[in-house]
N, C-alpha and C positions, 0 to 999 in steps of 0.2 A: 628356706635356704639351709644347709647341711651346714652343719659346726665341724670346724675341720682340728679343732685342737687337739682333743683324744688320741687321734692317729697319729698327729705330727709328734706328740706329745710321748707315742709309742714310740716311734722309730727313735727320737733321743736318746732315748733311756739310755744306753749303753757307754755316753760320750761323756757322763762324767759332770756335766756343766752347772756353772753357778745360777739358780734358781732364778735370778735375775737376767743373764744370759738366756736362757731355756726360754722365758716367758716373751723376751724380745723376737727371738728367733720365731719361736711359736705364732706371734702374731703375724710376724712381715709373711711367712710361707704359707699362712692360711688367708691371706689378702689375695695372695697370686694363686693359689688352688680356686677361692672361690673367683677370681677373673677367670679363669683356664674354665670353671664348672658351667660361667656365664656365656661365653664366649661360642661352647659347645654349644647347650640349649642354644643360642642364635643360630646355631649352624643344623639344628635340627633335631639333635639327641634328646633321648627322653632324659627325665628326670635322674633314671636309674642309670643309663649306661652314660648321662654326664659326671655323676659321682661315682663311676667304677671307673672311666678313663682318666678323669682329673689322681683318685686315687693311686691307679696304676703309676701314673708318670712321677708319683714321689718316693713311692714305695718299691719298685722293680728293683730287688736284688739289696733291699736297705740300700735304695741308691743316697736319698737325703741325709741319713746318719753316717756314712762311708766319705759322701760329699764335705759335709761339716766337720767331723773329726779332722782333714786334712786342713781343713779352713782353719778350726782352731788351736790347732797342735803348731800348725804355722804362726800363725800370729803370735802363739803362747814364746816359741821360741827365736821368733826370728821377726822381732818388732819393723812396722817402716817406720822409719823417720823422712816426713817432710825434705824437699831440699836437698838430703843426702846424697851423696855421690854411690853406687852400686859398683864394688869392685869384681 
């Protein structure tokens, strides 16, 4: 099975994040790349074009570091609170 942390571990780089952060991130997205890698081999892919396609769909255009910047810039500035009313 292909270790996906490297990669995910690349596209980060750019966002800045607490080492503690990065490593959570890094793990949950390499859980879902290696379903996505699984899922293909079921469906027939070889080995090679499972781990070019799973890679593809994180990486097309620094979509995952583009995606999370926005995730964390959000949350950094504009907390939820539980409960709260949304004006």
């Amino acid at each position: 099975m292909p270790d996906w942390k490297e990669e995910i571990t690349q596209q980060l780089a750019g966002l800045k994040l607490s080492a503690t952060r990065e490593a959570e991130i890094v793990e949950e997205v390499a859980q879902h790349i290696d379903d996505r890698y699984r899922e293909l081999l079921a469906g027939g892919a070889t080995e090679a074009e499972a781990r070019r396609i799973a890679l593809e769909e994180i990486s097309a255009e620094n979509l995952l570091a583009k995606g999370l910047d926005t995730v964390e810039h959000q949350v950094a500035h504009d907390p939820v609170v539980l409960g709260a009313c949304r004006r």
